[in-house]
DSSP file (Angstrom, degrees, kcal/mol; ACC not computed):
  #  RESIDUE AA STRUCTURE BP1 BP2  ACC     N-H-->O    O-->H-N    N-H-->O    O-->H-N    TCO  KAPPA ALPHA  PHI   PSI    X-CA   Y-CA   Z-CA
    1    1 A X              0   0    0      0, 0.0     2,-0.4     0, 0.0     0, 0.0   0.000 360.0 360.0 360.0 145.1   79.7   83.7  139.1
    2    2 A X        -     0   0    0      2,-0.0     2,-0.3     0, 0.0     0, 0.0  -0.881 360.0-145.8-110.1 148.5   78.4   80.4  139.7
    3    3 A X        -     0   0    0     -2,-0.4     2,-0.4     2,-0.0     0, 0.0  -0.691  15.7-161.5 -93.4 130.6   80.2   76.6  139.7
    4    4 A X        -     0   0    0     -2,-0.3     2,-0.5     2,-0.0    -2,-0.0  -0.962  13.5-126.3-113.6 160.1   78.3   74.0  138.6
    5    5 A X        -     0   0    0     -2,-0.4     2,-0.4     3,-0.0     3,-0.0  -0.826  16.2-142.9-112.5 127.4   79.1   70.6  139.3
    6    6 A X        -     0   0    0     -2,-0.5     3,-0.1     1,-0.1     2,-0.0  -0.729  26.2-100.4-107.7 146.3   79.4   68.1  137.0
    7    7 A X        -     0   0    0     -2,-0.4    -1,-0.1     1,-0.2     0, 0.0  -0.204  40.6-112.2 -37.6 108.5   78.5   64.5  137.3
    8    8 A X        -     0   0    0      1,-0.1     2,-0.2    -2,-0.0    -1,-0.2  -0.031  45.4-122.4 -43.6 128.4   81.8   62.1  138.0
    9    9 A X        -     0   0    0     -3,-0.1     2,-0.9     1,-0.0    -1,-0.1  -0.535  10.1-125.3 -81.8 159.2   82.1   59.9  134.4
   10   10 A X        -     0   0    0     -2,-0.2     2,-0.3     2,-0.0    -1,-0.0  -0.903  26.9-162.3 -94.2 105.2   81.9   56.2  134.3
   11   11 A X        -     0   0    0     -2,-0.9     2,-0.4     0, 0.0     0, 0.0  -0.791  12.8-140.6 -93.9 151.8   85.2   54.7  132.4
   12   12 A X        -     0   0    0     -2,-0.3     2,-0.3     0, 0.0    -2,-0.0  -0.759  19.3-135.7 -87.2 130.7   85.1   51.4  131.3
   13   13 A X        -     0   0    0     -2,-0.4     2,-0.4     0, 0.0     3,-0.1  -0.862  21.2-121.3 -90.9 154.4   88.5   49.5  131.9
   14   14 A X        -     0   0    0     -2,-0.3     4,-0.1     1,-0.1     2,-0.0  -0.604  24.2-102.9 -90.2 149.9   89.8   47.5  129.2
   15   15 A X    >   -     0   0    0     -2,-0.4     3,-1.9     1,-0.1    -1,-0.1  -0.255  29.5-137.2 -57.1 123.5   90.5   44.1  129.4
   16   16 A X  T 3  S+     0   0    0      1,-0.3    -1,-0.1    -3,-0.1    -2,-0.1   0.221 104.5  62.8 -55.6   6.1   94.2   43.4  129.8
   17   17 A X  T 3  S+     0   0    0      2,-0.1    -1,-0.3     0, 0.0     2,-0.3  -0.363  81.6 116.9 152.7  -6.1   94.4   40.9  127.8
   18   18 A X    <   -     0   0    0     -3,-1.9     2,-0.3    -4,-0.1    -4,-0.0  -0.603  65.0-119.5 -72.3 131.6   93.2   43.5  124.6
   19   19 A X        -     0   0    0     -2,-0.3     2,-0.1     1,-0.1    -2,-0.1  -0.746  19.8-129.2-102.2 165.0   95.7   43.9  122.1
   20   20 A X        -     0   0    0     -2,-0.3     2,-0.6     1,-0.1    -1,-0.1  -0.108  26.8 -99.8-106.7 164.4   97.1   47.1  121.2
   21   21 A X        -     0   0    0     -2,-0.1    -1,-0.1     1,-0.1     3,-0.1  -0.784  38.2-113.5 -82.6 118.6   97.5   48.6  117.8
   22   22 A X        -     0   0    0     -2,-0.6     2,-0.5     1,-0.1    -1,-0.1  -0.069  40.2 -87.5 -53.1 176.1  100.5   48.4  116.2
   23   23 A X        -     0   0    0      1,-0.1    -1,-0.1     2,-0.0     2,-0.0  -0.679  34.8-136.3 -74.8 107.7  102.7   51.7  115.4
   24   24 A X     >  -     0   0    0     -2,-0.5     4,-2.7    -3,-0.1     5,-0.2  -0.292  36.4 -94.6 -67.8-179.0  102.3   53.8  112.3
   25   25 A X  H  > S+     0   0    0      1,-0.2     4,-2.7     2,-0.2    -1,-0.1   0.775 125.5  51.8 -51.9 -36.0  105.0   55.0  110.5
   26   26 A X  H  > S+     0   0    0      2,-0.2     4,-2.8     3,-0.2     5,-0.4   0.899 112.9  49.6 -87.3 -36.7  105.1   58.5  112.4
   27   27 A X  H  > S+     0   0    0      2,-0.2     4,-2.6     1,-0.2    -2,-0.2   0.984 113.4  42.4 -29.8 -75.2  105.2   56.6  115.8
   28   28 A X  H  X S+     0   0    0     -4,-2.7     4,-2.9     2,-0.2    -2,-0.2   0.856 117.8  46.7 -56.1 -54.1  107.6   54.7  114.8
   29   29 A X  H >X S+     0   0    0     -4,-2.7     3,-2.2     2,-0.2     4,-0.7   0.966 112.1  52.9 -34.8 -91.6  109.6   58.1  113.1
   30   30 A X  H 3X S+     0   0    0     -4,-2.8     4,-2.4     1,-0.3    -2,-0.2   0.736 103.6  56.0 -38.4 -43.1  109.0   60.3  116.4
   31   31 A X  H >< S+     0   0    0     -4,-2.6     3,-0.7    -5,-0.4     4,-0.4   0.987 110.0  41.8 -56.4 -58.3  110.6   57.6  118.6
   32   32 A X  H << S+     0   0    0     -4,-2.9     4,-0.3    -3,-2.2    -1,-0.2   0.808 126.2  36.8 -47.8 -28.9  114.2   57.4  116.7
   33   33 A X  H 3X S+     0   0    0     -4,-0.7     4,-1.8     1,-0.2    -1,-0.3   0.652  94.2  94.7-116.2 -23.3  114.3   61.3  116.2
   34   34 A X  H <X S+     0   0    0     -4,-2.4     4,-2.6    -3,-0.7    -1,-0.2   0.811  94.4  26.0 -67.5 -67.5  112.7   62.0  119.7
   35   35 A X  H  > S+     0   0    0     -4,-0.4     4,-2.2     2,-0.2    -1,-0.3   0.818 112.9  61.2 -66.0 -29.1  116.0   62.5  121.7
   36   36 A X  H  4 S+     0   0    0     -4,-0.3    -1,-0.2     1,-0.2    -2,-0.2   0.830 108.9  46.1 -87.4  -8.1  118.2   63.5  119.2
   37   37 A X  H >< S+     0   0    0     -4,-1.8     3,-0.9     2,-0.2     4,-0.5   0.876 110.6  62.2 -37.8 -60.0  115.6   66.7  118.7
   38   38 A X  H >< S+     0   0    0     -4,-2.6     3,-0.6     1,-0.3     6,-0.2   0.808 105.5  44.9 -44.9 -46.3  115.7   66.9  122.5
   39   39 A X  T 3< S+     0   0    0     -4,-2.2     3,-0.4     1,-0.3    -1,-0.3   0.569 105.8  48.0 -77.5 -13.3  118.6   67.5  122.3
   40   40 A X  T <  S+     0   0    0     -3,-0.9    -1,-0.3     1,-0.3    -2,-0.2   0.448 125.1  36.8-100.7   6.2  119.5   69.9  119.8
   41   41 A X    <   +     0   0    0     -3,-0.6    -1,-0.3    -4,-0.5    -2,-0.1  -0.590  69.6 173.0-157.4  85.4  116.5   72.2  121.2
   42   42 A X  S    S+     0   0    0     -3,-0.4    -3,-0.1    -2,-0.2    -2,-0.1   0.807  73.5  53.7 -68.8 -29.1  116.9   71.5  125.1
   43   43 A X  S    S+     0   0    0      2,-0.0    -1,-0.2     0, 0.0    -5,-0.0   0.734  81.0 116.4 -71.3 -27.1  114.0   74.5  126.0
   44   44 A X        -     0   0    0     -6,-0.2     2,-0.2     4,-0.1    -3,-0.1  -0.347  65.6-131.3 -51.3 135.6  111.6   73.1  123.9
   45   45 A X     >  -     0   0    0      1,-0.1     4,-0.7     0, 0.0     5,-0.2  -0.523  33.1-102.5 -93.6 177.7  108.3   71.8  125.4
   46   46 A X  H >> S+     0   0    0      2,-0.2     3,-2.1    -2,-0.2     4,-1.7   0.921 126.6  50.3 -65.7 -55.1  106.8   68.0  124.5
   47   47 A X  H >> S+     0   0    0      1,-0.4     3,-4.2     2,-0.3     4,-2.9   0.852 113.2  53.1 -52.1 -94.3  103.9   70.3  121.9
   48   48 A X  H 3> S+     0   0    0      1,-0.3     4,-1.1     2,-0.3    -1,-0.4   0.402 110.8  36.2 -19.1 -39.6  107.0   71.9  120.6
   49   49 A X  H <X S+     0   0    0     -3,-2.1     4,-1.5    -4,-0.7    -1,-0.3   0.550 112.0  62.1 -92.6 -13.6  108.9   69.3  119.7
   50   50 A X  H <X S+     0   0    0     -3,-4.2     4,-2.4    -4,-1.7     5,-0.4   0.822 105.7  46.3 -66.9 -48.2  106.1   67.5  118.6
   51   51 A X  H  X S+     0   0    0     -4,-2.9     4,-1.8    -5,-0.5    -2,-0.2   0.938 108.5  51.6 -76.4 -33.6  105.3   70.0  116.1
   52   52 A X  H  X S+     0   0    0     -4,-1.1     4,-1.5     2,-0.2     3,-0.2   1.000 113.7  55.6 -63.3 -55.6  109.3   70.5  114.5
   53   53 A X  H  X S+     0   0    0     -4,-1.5     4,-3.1     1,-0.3     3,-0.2   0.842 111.7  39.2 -57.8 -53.8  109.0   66.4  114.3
   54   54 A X  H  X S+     0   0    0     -4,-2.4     4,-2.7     1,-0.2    -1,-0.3   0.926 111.0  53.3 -63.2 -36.3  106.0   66.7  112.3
   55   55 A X  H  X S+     0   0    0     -4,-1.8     4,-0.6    -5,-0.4    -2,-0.2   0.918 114.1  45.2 -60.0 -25.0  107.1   69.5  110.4
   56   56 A X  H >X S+     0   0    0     -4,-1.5     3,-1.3    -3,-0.2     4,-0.7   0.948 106.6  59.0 -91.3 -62.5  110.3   67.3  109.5
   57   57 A X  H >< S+     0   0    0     -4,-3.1     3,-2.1     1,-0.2    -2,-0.2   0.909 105.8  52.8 -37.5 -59.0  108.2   64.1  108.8
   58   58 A X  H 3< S+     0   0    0     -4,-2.7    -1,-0.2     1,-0.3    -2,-0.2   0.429 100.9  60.1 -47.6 -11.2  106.3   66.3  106.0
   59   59 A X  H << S+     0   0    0     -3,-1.3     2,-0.3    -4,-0.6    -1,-0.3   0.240  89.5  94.9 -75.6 -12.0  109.3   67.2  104.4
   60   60 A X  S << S-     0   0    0     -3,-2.1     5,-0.1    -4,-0.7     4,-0.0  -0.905  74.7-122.0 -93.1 129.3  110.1   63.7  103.8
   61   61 A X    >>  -     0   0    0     -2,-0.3     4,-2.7     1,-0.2     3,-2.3   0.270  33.8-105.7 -51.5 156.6  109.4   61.8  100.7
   62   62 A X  T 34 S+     0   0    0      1,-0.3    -1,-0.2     2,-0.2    -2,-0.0   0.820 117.2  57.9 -70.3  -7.6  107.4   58.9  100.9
   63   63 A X  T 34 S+     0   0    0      2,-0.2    -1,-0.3     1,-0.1    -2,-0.1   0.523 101.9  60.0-105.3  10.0  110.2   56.5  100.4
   64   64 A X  T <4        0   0    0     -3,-2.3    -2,-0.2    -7,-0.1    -1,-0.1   0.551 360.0 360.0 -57.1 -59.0  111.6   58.0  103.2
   65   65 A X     <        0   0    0     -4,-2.7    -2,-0.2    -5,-0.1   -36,-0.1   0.159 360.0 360.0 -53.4 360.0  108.9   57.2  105.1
């Protein structure tokens, strides 16, 4: 087999001084629930718990949300 080698990319940095995007709702969600998940499924990797959190955010009504 052969390697090719691929051209190093150019990133732009952003200006410090950019402002950020606020937080949606699921942001906002995932942070409160984040440890107390962790904790009730200590094996779980970040994907993994990322995905029960979502599944449990879609199970909530929108006035829940």
């Amino acid at each position: 087999t052969t390697t090719t080698i691929r051209p190093k990319r150019n990133y732009t940095k952003k200006p410090l001084d950019r402002l950020k995007r606020p937080r949606n709702g699921y942001m906002i969600y995932m942070n409160e629930v984040y440890d107390d998940v962790k904790r009730k499924h200590p094996n779980l990797k970040f994907g993994e718990l990322s995905s029960l959190i979502g599944v449990q955010w879609k199970e909530m009504s929108k006035a829940q949300q």
